[in-house]
N, C-alpha and C positions, 0 to 999 in steps of 0.2 A: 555768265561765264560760258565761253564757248569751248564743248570737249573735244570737238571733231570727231569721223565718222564711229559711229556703234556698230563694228561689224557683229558683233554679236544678233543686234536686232536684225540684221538684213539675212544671217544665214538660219534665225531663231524658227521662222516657220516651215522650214526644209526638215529638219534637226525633230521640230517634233511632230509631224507631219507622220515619220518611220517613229520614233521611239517618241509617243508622248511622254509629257512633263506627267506627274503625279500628286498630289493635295500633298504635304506632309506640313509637321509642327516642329517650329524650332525653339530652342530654349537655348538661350544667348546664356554663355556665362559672365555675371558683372563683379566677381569677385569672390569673397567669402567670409567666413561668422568665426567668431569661435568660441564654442557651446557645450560650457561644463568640461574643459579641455580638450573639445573636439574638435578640429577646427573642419569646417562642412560648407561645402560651398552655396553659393549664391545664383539664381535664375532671375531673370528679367519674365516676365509675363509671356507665356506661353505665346507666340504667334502662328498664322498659316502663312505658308510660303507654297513657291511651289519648285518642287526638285525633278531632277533628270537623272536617274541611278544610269551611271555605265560601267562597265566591267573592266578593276584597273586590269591595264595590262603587264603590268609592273609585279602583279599578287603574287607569282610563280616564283621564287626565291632556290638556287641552292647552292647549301651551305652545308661543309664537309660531306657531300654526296648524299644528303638528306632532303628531300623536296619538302618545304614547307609552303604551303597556301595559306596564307592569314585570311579571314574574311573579311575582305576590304573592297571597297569601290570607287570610285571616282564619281561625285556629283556637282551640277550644274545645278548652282540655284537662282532662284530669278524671282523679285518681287517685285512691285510697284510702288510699296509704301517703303520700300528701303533705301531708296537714296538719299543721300547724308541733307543734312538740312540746316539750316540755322539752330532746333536746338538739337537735332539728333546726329549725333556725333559716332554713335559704336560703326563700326566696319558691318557687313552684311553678315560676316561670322569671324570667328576665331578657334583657334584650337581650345578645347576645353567644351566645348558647344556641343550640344547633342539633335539630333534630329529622330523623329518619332513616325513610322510610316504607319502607310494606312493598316499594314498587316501588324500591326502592335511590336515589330521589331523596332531598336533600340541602335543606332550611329553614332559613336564618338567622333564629330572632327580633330583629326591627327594633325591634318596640315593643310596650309590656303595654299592652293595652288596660283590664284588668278583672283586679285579683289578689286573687284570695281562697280563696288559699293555707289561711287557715285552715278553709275548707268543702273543702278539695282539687280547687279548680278555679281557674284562670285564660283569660283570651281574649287573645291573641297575634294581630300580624301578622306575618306572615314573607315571605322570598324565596328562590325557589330559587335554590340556586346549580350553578353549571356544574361547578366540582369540588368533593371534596369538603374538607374541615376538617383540619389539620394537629393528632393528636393525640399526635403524638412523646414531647412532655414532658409527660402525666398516666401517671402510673406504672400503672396496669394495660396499659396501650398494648404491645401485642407487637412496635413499633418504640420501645420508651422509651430514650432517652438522657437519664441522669442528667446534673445538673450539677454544674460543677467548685463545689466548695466553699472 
């Protein structure tokens, strides 16, 4: 299948040339459990990726004369094993998705900006969060509690 041109790829090495890309880990959400009436969500196997934090410029908010900064960013992620395939079907991320940087901060994807998964890139907004993601119920988790069947 022919996509036509990836301008992504051609302006990729300008882009991190000034701001490189970064190692980080993504945890794709595939759903969720529900455990002793909990209901708790679900991770796919931790992967590496690699991310481009930029500073949204959108963060700046106000509202009834109140400045509010939420801690949010705009990132470009870009991998090579992510493009869709015969059996892998998930998008490169979705909202609900978390990302894990090298500094042990903690990224909720809020929103896809840009999915094109089939080239193996998407652009995401995210937020930090203050702790971190409850991975109990995705079975690789070294705290995994199955549930009752």
């Amino acid at each position: 299948m022919i996509h036509g041109l990836n301008l992504h790829n051609v302006v990729r090495g300008v882009i991190t040339s000034i701001h490189p890309d970064e190692s980080c880990t993504l945890y794709q959400s595939i759903g969720q459990k529900n455990i002793k009436g909990k209901v708790t969500p679900i991770y796919a196997e931790p992967k590496n990726i690699k991310a481009n934090f930029q500073p949204d410029g959108e963060a700046l908010q106000h509202a009834d004369g109140m400045n509010q900064t939420p801690c949010s960013d705009r990132v470009y992620l870009y991998s090579e094993d992510y493009g869709v395939s015969g059996i892998h079907r998930l998008p490169t991320t979705r909202t609900g998705d978390f990302i894990q940087r090298t500094d042990e901060t903690w990224w909720l994807v809020t929103a896809v900006r840009e999915d094109w998964t089939w080239d193996g890139w998407a652009c995401v907004d995210v937020t930090r969060q203050v702790t971190p993601p409850n991975f109990t119920a995705s079975e690789w988790s070294d705290d995994y509690v199955p549930s009752n069947k």
